[in-house]
LUMVO-41968 format. One line per field, with one value per residue (C-alpha): residue in one letter; x, y, z. Coordinates in nm, 4 decimals, padded with zeros to 6 digits, always signed. Layout:
residues N
code	[a:...]
X	[X:...]
Y	[Y:...]
Z	[Z:...]
This chain:
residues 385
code	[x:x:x:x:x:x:x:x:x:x:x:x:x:x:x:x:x:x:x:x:x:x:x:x:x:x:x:x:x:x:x:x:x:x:x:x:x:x:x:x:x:x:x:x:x:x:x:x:x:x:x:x:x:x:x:x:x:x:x:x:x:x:x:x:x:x:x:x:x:x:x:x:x:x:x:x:x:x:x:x:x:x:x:x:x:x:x:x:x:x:x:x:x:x:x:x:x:x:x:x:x:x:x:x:x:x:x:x:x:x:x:x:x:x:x:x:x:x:x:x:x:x:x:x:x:x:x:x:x:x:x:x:x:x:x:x:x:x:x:x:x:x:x:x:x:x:x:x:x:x:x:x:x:x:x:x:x:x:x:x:x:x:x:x:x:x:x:x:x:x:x:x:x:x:x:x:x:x:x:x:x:x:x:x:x:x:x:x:x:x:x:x:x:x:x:x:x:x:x:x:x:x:x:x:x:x:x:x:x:x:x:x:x:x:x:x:x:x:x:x:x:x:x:x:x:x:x:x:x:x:x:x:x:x:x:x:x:x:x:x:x:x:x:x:x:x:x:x:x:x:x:x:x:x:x:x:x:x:x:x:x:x:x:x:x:x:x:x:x:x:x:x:x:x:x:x:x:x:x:x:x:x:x:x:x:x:x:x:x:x:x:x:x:x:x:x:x:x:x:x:x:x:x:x:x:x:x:x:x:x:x:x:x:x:x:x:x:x:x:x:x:x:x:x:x:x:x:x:x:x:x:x:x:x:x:x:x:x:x:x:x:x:x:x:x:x:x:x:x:x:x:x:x:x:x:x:x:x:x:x:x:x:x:x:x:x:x:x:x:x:x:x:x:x:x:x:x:x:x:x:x:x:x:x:x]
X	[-01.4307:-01.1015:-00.8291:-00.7530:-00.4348:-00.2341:+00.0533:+00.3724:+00.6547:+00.8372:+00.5921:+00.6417:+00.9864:+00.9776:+00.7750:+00.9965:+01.3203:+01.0753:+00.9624:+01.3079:+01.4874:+01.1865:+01.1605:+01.5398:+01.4648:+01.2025:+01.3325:+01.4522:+01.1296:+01.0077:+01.3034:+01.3700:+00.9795:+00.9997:+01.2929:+01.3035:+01.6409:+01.6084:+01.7944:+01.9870:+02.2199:+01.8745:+01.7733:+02.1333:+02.1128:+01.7806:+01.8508:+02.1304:+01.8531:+01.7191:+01.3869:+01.4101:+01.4372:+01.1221:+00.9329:+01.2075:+01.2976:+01.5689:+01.7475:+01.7726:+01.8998:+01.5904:+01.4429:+01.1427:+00.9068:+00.5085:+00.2965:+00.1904:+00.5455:+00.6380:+00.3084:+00.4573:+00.7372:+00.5466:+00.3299:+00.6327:+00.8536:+00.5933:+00.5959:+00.9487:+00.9248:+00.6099:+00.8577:+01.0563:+00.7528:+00.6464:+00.9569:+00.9149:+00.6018:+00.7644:+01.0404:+00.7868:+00.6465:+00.8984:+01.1206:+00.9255:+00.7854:+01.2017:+01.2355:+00.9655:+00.9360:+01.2817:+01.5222:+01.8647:+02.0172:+01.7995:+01.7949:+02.1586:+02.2216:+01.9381:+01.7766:+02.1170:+02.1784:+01.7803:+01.7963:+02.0643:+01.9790:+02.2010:+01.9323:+01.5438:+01.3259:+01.0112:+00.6763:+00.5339:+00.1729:-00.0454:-00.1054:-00.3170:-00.5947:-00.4983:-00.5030:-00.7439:-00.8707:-00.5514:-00.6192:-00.6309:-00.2751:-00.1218:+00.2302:+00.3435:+00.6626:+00.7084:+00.9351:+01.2455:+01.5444:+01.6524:+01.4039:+01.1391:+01.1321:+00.8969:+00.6986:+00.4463:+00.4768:+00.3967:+00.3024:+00.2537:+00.4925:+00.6728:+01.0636:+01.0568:+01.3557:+01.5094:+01.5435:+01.8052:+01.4863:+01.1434:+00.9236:+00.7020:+00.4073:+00.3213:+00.0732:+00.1964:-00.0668:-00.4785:-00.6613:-00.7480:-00.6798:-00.3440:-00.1739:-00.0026:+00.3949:+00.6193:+00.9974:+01.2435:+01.3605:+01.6981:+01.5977:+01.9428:+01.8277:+01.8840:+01.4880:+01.3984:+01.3055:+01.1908:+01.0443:+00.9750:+00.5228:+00.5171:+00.3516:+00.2846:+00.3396:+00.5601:+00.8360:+01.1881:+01.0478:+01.0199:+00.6769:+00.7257:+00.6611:+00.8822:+00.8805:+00.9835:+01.0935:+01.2375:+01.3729:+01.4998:+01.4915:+01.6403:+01.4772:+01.6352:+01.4748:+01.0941:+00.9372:+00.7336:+00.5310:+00.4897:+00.1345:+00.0605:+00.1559:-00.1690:-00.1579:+00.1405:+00.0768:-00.3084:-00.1946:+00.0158:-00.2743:-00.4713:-00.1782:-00.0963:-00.3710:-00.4023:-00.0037:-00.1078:-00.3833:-00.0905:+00.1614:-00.1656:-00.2338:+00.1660:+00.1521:-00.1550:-00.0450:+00.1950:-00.0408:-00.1944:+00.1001:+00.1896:-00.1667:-00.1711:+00.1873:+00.0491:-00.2749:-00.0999:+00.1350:-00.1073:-00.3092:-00.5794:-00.7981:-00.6478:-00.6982:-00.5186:-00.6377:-00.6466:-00.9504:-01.1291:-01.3606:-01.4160:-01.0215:-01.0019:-01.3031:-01.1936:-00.8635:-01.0304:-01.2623:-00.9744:-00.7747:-01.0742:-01.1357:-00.7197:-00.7122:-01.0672:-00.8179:-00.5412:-00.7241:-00.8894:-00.5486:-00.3696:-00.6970:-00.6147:-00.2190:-00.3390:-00.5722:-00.2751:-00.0498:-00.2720:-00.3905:-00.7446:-00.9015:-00.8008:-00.9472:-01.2333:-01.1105:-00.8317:-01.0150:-01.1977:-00.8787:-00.7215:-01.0512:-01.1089:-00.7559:-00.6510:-01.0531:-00.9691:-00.6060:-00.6686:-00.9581:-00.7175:-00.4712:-00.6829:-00.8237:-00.4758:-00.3455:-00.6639:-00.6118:-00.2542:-00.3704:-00.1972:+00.0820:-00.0445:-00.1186:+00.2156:+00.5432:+00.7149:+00.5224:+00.5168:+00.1392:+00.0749:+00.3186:+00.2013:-00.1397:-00.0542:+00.1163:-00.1724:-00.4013:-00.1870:-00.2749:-00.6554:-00.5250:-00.2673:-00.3660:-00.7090:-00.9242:-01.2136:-01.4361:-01.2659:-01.2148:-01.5871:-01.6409:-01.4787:-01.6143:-01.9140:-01.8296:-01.7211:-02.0333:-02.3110:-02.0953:-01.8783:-02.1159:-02.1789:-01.8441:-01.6711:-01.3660:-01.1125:-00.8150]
Y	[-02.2780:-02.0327:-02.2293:-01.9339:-01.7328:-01.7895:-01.4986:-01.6159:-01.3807:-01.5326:-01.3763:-01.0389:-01.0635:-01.1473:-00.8308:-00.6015:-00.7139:-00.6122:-00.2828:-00.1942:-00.2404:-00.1029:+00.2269:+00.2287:+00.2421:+00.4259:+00.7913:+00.6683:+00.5083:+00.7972:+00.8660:+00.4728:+00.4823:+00.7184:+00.6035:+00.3141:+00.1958:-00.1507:-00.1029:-00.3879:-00.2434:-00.2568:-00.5674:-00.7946:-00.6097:-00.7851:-01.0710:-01.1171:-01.0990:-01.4200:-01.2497:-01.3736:-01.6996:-01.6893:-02.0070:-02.1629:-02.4940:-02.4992:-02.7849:-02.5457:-02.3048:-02.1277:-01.9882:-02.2338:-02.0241:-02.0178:-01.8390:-01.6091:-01.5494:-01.4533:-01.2479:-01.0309:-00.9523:-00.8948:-00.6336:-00.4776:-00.4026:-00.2855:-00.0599:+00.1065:+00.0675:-00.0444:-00.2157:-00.3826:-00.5328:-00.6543:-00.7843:-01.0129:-01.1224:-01.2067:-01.4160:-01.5834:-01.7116:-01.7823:-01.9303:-02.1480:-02.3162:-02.3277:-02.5166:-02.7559:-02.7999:-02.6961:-02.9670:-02.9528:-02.7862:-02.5082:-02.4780:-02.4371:-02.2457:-01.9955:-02.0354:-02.0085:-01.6891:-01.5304:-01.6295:-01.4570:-01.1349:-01.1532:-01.2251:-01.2358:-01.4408:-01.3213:-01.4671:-01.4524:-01.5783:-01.2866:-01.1964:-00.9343:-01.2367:-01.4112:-01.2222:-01.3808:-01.6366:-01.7735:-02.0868:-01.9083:-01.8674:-01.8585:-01.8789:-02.2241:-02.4579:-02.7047:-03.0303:-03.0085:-03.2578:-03.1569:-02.9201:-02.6352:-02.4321:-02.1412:-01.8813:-01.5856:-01.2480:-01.2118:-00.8644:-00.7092:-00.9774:-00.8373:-00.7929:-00.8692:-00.5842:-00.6379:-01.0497:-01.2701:-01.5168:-01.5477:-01.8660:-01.8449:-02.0914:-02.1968:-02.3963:-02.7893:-02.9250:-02.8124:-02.9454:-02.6848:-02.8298:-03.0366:-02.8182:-02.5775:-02.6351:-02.4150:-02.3452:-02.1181:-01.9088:-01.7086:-01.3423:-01.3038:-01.6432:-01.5546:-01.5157:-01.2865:-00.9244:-00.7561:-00.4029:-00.1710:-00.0958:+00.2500:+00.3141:+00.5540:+00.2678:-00.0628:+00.2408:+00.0516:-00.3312:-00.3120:-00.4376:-00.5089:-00.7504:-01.0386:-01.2023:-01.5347:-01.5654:-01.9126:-01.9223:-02.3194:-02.4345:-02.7095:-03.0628:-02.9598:-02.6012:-02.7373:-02.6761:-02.9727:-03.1720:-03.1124:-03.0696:-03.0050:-02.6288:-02.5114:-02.8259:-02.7011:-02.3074:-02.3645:-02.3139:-02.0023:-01.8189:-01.8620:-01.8172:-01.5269:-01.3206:-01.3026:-01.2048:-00.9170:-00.7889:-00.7439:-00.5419:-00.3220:-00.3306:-00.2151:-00.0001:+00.2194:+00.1964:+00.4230:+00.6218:+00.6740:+00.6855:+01.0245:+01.1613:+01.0875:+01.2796:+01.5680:+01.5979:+01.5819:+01.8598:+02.0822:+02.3836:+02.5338:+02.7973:+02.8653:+02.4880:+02.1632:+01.9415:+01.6339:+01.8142:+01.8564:+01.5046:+01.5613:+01.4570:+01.2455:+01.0598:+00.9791:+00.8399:+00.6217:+00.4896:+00.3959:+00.2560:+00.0505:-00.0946:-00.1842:-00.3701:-00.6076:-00.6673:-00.7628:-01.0150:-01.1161:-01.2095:-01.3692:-01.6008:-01.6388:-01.7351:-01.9726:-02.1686:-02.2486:-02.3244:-02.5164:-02.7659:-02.5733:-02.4056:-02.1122:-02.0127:-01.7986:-01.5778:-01.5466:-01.4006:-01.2026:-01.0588:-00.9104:-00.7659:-00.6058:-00.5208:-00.3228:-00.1090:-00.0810:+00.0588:+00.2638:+00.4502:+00.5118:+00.6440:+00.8687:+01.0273:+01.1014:+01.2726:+01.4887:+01.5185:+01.6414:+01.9738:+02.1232:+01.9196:+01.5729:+01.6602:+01.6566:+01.4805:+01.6442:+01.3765:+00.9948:+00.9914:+01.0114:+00.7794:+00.5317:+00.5353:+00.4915:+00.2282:+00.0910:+00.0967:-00.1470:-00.4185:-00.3839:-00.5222:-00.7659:-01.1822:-01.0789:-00.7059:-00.7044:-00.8265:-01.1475:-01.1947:-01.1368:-01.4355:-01.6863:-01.5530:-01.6844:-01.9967:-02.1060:-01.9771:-02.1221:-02.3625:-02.3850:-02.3336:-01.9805:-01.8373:-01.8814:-02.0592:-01.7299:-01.9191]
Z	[+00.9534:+00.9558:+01.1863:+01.4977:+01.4005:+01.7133:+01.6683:+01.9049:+02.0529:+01.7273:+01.5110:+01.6758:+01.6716:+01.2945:+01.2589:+01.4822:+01.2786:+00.9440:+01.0621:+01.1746:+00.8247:+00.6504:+00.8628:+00.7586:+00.3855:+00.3950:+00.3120:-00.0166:-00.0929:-00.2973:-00.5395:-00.6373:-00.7190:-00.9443:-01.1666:-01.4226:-01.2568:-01.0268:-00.6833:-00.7061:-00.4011:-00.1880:-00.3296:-00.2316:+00.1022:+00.1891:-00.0052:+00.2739:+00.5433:+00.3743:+00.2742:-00.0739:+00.0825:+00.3184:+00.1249:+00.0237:+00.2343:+00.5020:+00.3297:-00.0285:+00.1483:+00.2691:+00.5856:+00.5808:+00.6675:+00.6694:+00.5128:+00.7836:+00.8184:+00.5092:+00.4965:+00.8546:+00.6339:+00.3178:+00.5110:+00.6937:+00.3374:+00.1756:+00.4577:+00.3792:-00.0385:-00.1857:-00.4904:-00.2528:-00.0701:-00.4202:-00.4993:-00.2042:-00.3525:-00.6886:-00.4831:-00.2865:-00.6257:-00.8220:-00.5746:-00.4091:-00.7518:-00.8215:-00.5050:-00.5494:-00.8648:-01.1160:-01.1970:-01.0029:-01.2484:-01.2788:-00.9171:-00.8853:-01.2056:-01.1222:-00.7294:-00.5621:-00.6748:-00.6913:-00.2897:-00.2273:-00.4288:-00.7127:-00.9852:-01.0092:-01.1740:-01.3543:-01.3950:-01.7276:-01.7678:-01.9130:-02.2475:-02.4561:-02.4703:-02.1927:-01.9090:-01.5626:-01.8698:-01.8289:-02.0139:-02.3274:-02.3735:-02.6849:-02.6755:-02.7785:-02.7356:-02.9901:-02.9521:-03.0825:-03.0399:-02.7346:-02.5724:-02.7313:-02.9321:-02.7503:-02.9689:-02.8663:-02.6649:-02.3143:-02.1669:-01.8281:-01.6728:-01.3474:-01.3572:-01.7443:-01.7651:-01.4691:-01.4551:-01.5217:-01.6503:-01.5855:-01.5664:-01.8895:-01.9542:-02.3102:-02.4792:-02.5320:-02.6369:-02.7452:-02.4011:-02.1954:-01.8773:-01.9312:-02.2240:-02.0137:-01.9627:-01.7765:-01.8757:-01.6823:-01.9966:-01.9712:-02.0618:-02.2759:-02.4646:-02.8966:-02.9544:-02.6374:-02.6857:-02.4001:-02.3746:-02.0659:-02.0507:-01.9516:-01.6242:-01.3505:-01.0672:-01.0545:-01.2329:-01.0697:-01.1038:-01.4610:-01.5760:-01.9283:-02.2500:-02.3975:-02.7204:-02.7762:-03.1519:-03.2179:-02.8687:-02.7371:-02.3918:-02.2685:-02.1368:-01.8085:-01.8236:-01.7767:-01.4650:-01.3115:-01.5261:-01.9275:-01.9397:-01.5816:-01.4788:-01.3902:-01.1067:-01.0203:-00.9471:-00.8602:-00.4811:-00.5193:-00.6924:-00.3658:-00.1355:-00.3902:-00.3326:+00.0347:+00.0140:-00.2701:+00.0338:+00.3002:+00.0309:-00.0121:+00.3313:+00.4198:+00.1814:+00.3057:+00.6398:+00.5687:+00.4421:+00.7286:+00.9489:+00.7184:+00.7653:+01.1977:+01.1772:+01.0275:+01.1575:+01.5358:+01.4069:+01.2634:+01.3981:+01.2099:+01.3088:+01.6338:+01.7154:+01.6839:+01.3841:+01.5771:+01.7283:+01.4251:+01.3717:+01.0060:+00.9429:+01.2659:+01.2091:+00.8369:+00.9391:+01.1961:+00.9402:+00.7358:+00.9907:+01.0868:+00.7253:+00.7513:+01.0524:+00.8912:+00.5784:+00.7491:+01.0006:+00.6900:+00.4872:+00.7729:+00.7926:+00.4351:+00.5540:+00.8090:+00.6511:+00.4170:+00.6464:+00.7958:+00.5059:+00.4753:+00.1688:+00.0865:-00.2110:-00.1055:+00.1899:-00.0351:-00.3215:-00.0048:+00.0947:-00.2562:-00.3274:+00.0229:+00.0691:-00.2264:-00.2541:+00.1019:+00.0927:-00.2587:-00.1102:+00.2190:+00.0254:-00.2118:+00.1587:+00.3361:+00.0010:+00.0909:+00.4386:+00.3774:+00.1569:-00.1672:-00.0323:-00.0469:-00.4160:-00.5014:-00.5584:-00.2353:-00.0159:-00.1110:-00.1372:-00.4760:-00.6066:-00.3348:-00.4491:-00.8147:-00.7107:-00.5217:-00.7791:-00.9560:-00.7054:-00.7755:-01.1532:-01.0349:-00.9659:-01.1067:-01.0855:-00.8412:-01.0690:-01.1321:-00.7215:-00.6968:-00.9872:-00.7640:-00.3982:-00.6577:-00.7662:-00.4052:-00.2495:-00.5086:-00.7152:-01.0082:-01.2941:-01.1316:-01.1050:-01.4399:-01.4841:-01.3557:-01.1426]
């Protein structure tokens, strides 16, 4: 049983102050999407709004806030700048595992400054073999006086050009279960090479690769237990997805948004085309399928918050979500004519970089595996996270 979401006048201010910085951003939205540069000047600016800080506890110098609130925001950036809403993401999981579970050092030599917007930190998990089978990682850290010494190559990790470091997970030992450590790795470390993958979507955030070649980390640099990372993120996965359905969500909303403006504004045939069902009718269809993703995320948020599981509406969310806001987006670049088939208008790049999120914390398929497991039991789903 889903707990009632219970939305407050906070909640709706929360969402008001969103919307109103990301309807500020917005006309820019298109140009930093299309170029390899990060925009770091956007980036400190909401940094000093505290967004990076949403998860982060109010005694670490955080807002505090809950998971439905840091979804409202989540939903509203991606709004403005699809990147920017995913960088949000990226903070909400990297800085909350800082603030829970990186030693005080690491915290102050690295969290300080990521909350405020002066650095980011990565997450580097995937790898050409290990990509939803995440247990099959390969890159290992070997004891060393000292520390590791880290070894492998990591690929389609988020920010890998862009960060100051990234939280990488390597092999520690053979078990399959326990043999996963994770270590906050400084990108300029002597070892690192990183390289930019290219792509047609997540262009400014730099999706890339990094190889570890000999590279040491510290004692101090491990985050939580040696052996016990997969305990540690098993939450955020969950938590993860339904957060991954509200950027898609965000993101096709303005999709729509662009398709109502024209369609009110446009005359065909002597007649407006808000008269003409066969575009009206679509829209509503896809506006309809929107609003069922977004109750069904929030769910997601509030079981969280509120102690429940999570895992299945949250693998019914990222599925539902991103079909649902891809297939939006592919109709309003339609709806919009020659035009919509172009760079002039945002569309396009908005729905290549929608299609992204139908990859990202696991592809359909892999959400449909674990809507499995939970609904007939473990042996039926597989063992995706």
């Amino acid at each position: 049983m889903l707990p009632p979401l219970l939305l407050t006048a906070e909640h709706d201010a929360l969402r008001a102050e969103a919307r109103a910085f990301a309807d500020s951003i917005y006309d820019g939205y298109l140009e930093r999407a299309m170029s390899s540069e990060f925009f770091w000047d956007l980036y400190r600016e909401t940094g000093a709004k505290g967004y990076w800080s949403m998860t982060v506890p109010c005694e670490q110098g955080g807002r505090g806030a809950t998971s439905v609130e840091s979804g409202i925001v989540m939903e509203e950036l991606a709004r403005g700048d699809f990147n920017l809403g995913f960088s949000l993401f990226a903070a909400y999981s990297a800085n909350r595992i800082l603030a829970e579970h990186a030693t005080s050092e690491v915290q102050e030599r690295w969290l300080v400054p990521a909350l405020r917007g002066e650095t980011a930190i990565g997450f580097a998990l995937t790898e050409l073999a290990a990509g939803s089978d995440s247990r099959n990682i390969q890159t290992c850290a070997a004891r060393v006086e000292g520390g590791w010494r880290l070894d492998g190559h990591k690929t389609s990790s988020g920010f890998a050009v862009v960060a100051g470091a990234t939280i990488l997970f390597a092999r520690t030992s053979d078990d399959p279960r326990t043999g996963i450590t994770g270590f906050l790795v400084p990108l300029d470390s002597e070892g690192v090479t990183r390289g930019r993958i290219p792509s047609s979507g997540f262009r400014p955030t730099g999706r890339g690769t990094i190889g570890l070649n000999g590279v040491f980390v510290p004692d101090a640099n491990v985050v939580g237990e040696v052996g016990g990372s997969f305990a540690t993120v098993r939450g955020f996965f969950d938590v993860g997805r339904a957060m991954i359905a509200l950027l898609a969500i965000g993101a096709a909303q303005r999709a729509i948004d662009l398709a109502i403006e024209f369609v009110s504004s446009r005359e065909t045939f002597g007649a407006p085309l808000s008269e003409r069902q066969g575009i009206t009718f679509l829209i509503a269809e896809h506006a309809t399928r929107l609003e069922a993703a977004r109750h069904l995320a929030y769910h997601g948020l509030a079981s969280a918050d509120a102690g429940l599981p999570t895992t299945k509406i949250a693998a019914m969310a990222k599925w539902f979500a991103t079909e649902a806001a891809t297939n939006a987006a592919r109709d309003m670049i339609v709806a919009h004519g020659h035009r919509g088939y172009s760079d002039e208008l945002p569309l396009m790049q908005l729905m290549r970089d929608l299609q992204g999120l139908e990859i990202a914390e696991g592809p359909t398929q892999i959400q449909k595996m674990i809507i499995t497991r939970e609904l007939f039991g473990r042996s039926s789903g597989g063992r995706a996270q």
